[in-house]
PDB file of N, CA, C and O in Angstrom:
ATOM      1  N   UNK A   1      58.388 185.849 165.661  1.00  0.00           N
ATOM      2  CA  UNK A   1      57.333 186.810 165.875  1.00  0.00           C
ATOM      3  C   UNK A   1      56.091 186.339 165.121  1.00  0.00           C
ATOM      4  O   UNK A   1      56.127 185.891 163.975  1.00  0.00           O
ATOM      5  N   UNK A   2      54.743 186.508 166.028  1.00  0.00           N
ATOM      6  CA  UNK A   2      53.330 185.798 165.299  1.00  0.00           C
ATOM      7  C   UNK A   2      53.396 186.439 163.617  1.00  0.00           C
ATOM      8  O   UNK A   2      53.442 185.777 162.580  1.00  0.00           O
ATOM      9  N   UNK A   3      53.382 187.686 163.747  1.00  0.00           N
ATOM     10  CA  UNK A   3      53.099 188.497 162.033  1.00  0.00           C
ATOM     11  C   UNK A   3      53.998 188.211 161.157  1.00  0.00           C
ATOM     12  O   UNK A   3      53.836 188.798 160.087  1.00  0.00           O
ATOM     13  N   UNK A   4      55.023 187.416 161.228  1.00  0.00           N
ATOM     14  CA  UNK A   4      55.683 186.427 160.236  1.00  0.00           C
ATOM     15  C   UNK A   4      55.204 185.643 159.761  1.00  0.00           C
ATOM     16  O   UNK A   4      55.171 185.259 158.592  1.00  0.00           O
ATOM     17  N   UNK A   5      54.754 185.305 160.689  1.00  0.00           N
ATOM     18  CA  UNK A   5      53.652 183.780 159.705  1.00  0.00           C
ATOM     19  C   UNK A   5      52.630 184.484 159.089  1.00  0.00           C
ATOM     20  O   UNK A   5      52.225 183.677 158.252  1.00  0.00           O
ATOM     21  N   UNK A   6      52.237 185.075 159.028  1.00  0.00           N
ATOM     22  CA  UNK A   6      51.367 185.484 158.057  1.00  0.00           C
ATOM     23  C   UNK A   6      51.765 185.275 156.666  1.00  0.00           C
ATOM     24  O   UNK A   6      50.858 184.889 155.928  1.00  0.00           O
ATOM     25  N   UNK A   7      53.242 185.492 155.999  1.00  0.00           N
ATOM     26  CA  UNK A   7      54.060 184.596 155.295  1.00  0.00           C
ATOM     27  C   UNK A   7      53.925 183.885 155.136  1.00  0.00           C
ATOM     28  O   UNK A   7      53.400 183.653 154.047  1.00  0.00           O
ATOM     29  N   UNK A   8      54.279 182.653 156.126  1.00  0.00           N
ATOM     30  CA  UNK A   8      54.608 181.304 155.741  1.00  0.00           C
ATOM     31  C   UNK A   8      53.397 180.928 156.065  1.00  0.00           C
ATOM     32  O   UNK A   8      53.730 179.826 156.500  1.00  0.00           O
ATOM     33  N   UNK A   9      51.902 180.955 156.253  1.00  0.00           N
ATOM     34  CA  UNK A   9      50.649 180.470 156.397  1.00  0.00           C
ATOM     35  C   UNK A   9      50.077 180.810 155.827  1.00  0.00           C
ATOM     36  O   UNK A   9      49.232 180.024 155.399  1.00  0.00           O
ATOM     37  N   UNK A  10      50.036 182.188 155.351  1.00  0.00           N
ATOM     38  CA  UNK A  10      48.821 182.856 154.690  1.00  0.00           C
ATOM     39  C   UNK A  10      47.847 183.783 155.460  1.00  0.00           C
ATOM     40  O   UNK A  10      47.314 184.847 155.147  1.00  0.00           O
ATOM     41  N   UNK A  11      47.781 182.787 156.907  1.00  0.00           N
ATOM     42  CA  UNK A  11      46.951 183.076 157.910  1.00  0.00           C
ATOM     43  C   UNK A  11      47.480 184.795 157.941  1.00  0.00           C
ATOM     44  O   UNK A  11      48.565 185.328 157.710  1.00  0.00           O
ATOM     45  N   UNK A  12      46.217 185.287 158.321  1.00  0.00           N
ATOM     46  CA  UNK A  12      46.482 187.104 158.544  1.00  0.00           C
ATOM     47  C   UNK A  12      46.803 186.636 159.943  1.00  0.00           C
ATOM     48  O   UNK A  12      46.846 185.526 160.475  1.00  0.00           O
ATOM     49  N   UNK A  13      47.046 188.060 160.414  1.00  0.00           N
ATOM     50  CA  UNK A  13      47.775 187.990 162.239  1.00  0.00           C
ATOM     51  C   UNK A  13      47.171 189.881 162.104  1.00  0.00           C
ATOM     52  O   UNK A  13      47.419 190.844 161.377  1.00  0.00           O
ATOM     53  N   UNK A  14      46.218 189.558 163.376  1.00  0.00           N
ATOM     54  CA  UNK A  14      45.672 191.145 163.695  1.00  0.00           C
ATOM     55  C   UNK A  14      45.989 191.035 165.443  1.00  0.00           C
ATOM     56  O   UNK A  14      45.957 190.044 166.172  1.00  0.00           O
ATOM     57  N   UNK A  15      46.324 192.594 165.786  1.00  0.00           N
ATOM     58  CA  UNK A  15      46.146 192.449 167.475  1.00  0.00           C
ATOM     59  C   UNK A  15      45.568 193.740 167.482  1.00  0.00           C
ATOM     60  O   UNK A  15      45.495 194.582 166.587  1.00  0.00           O
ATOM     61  N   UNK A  16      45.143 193.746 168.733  1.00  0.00           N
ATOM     62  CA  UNK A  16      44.247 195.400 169.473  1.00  0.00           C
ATOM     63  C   UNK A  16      45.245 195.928 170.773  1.00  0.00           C
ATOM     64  O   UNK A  16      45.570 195.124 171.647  1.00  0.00           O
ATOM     65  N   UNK A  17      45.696 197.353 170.809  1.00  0.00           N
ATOM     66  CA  UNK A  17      46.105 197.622 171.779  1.00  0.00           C
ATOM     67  C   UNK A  17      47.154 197.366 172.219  1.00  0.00           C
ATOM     68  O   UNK A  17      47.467 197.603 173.386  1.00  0.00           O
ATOM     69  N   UNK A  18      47.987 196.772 171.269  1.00  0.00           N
ATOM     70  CA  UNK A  18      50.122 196.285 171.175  1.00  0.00           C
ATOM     71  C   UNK A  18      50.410 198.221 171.726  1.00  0.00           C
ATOM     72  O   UNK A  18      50.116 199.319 171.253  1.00  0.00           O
ATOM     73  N   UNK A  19      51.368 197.541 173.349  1.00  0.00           N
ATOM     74  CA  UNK A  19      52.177 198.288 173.663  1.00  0.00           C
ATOM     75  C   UNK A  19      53.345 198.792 172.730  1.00  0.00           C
ATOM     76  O   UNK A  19      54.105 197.918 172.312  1.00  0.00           O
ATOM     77  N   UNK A  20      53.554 199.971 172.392  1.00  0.00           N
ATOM     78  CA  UNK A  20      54.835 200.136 171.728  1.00  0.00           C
ATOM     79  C   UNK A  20      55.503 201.558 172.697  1.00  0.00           C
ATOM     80  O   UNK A  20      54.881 202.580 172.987  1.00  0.00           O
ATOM     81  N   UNK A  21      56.956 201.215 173.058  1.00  0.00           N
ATOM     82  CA  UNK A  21      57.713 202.245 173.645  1.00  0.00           C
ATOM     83  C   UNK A  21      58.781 202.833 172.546  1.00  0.00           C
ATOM     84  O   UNK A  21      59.656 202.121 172.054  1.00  0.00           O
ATOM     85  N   UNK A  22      58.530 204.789 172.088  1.00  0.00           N
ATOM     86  CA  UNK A  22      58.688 205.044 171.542  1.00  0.00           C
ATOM     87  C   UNK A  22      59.432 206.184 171.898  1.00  0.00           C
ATOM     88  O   UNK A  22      58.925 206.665 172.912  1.00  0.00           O
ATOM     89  N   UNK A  23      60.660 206.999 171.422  1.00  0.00           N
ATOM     90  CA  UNK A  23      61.435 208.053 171.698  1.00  0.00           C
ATOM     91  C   UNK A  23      60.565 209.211 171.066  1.00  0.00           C
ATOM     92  O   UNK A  23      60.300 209.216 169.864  1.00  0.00           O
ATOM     93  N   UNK A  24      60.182 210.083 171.839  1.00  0.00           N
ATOM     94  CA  UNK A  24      59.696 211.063 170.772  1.00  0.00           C
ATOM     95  C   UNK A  24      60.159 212.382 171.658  1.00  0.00           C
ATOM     96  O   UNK A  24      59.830 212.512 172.837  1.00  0.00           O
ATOM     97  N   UNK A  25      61.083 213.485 170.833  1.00  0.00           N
ATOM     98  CA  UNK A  25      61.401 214.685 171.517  1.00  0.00           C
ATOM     99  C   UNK A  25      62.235 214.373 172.686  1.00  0.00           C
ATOM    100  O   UNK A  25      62.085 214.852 173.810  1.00  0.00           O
ATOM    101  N   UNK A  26      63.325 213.341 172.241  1.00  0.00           N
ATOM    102  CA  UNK A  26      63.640 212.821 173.461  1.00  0.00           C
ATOM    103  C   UNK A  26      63.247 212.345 174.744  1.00  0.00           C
ATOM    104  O   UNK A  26      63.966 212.463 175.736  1.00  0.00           O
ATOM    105  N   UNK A  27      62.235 211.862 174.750  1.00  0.00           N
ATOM    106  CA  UNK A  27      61.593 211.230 175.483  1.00  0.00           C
ATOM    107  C   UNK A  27      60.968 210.025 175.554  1.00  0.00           C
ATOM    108  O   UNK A  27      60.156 209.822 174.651  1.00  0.00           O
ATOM    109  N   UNK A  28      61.166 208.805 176.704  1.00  0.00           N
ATOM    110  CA  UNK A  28      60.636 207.243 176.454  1.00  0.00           C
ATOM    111  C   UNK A  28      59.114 207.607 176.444  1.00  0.00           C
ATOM    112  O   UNK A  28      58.550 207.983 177.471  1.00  0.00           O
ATOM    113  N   UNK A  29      58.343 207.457 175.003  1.00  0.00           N
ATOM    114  CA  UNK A  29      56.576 207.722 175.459  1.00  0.00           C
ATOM    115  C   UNK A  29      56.292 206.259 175.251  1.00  0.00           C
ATOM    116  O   UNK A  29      57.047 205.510 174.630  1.00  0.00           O
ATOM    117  N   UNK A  30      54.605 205.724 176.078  1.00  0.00           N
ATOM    118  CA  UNK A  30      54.264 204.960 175.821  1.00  0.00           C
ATOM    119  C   UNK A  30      52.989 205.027 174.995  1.00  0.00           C
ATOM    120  O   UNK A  30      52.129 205.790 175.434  1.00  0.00           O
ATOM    121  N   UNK A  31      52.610 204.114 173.452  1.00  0.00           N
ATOM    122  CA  UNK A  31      51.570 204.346 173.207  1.00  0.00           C
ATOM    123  C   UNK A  31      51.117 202.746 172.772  1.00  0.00           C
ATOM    124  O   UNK A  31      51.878 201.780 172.724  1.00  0.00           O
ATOM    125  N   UNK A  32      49.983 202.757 172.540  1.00  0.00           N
ATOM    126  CA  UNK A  32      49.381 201.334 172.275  1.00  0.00           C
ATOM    127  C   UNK A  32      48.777 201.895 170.837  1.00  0.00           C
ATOM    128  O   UNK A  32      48.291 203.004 170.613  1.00  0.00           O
ATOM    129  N   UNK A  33      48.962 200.772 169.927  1.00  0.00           N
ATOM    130  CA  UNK A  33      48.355 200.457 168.391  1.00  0.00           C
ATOM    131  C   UNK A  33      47.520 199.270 168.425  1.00  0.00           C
ATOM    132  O   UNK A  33      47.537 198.356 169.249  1.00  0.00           O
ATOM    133  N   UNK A  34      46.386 199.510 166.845  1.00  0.00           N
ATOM    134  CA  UNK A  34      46.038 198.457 166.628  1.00  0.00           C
ATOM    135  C   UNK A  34      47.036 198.300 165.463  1.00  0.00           C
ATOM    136  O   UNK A  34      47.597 199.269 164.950  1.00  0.00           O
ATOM    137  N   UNK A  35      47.275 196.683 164.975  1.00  0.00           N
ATOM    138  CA  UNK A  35      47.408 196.376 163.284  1.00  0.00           C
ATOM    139  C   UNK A  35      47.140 195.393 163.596  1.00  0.00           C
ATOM    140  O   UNK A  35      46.716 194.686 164.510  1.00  0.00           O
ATOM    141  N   UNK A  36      47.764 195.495 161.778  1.00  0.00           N
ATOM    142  CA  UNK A  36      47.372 193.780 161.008  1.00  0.00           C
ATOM    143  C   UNK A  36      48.471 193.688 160.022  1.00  0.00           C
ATOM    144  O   UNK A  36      48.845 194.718 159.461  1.00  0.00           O
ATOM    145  N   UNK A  37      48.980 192.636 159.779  1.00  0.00           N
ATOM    146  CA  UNK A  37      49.553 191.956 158.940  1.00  0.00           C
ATOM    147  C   UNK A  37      49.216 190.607 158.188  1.00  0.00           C
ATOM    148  O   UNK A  37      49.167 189.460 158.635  1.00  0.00           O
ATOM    149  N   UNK A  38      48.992 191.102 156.877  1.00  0.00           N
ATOM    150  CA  UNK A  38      47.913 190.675 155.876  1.00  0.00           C
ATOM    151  C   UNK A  38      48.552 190.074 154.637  1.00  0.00           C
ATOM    152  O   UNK A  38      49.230 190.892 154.015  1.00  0.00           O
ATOM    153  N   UNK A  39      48.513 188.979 154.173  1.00  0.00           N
ATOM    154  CA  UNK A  39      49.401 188.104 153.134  1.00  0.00           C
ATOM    155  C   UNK A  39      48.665 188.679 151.807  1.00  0.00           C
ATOM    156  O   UNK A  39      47.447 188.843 151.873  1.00  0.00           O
ATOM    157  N   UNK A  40      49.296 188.968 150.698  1.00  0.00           N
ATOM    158  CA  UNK A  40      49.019 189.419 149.511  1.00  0.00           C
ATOM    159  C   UNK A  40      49.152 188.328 148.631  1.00  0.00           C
ATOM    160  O   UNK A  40      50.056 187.632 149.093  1.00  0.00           O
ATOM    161  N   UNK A  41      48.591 187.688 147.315  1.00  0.00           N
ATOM    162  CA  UNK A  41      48.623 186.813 146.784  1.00  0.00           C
ATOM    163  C   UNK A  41      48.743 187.356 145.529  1.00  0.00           C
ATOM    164  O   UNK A  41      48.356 188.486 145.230  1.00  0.00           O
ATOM    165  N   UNK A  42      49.328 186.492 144.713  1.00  0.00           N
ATOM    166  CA  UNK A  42      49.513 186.608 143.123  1.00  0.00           C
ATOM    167  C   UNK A  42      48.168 186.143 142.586  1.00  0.00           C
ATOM    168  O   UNK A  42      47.224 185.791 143.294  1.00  0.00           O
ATOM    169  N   UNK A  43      48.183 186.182 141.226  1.00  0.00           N
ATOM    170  CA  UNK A  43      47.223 185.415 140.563  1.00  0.00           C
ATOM    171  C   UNK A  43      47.239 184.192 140.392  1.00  0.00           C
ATOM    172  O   UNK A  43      46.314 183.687 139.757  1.00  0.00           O
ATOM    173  N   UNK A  44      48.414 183.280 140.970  1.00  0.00           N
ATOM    174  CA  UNK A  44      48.320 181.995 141.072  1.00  0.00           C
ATOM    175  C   UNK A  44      48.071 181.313 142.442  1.00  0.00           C
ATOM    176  O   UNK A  44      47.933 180.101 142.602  1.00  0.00           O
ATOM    177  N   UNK A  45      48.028 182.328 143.475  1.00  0.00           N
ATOM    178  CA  UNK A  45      48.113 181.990 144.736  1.00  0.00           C
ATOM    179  C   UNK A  45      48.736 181.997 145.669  1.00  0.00           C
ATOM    180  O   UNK A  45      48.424 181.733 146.830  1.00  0.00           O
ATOM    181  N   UNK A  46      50.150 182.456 145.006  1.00  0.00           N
ATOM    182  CA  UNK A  46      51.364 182.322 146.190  1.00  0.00           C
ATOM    183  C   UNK A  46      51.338 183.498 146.622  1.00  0.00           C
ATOM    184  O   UNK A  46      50.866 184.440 145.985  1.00  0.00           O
ATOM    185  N   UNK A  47      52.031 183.604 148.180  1.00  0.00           N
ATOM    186  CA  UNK A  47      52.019 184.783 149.106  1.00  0.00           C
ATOM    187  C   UNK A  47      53.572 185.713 148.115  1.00  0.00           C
ATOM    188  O   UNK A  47      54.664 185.207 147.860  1.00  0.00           O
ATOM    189  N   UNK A  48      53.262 186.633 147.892  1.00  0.00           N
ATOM    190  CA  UNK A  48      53.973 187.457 147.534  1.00  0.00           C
ATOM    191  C   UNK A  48      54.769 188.593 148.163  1.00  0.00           C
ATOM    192  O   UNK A  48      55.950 188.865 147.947  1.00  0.00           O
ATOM    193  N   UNK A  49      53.859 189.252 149.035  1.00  0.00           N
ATOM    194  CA  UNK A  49      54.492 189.832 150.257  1.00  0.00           C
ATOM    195  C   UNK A  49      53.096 189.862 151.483  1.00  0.00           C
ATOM    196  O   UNK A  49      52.054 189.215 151.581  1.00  0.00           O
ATOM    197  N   UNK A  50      53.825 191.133 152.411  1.00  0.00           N
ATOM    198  CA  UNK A  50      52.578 190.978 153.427  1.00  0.00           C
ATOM    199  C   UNK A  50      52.342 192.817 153.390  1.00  0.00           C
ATOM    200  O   UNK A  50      53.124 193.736 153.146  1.00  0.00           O
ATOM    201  N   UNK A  51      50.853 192.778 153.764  1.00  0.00           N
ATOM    202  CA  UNK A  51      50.577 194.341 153.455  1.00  0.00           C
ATOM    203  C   UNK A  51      50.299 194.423 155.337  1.00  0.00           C
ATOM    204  O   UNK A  51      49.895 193.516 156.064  1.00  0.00           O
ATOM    205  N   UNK A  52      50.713 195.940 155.740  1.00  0.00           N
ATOM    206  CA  UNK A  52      50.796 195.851 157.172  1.00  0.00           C
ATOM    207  C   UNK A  52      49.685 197.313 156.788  1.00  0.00           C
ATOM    208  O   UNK A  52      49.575 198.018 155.784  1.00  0.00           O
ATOM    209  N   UNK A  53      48.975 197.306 158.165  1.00  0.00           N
ATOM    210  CA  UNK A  53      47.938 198.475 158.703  1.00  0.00           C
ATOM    211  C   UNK A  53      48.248 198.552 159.816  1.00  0.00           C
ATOM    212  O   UNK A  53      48.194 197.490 160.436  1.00  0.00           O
ATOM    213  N   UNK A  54      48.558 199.388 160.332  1.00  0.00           N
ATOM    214  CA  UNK A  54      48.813 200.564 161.951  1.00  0.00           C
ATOM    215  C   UNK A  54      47.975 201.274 162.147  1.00  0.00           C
ATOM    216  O   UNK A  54      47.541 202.043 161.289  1.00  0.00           O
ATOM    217  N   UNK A  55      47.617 201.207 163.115  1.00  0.00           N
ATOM    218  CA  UNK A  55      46.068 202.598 163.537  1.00  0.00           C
ATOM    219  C   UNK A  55      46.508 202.985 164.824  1.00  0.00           C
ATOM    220  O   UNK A  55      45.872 203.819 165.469  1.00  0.00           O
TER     221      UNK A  55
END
């Protein structure tokens, strides 16, 4: 999956408008998101984890 590498690159990974099919009230709904998945760094530089945003 692209937002993994954001990990192993550093490189951020953003998309607009990702289909997601979701159960809600028992029901298949469809909705579209934006995010991002965003590499966090230490004070020495290394990727430490990744910070995610959903809108």
């Amino acid at each position: 999956m692209k937002h993994y590498g954001a990990l192993k690159t550093g490189i951020p990974f953003h998309t607009k408008n990702k289909r997601v099919d979701l159960v809600k009230d028992g029901e298949n709904k469809v909705y579209y998101f934006n995010y991002s998945f965003i590499p966090l760094r230490d004070s020495e530089g290394n990727i430490i984890r990744r910070m995610e945003l959903n809108l």
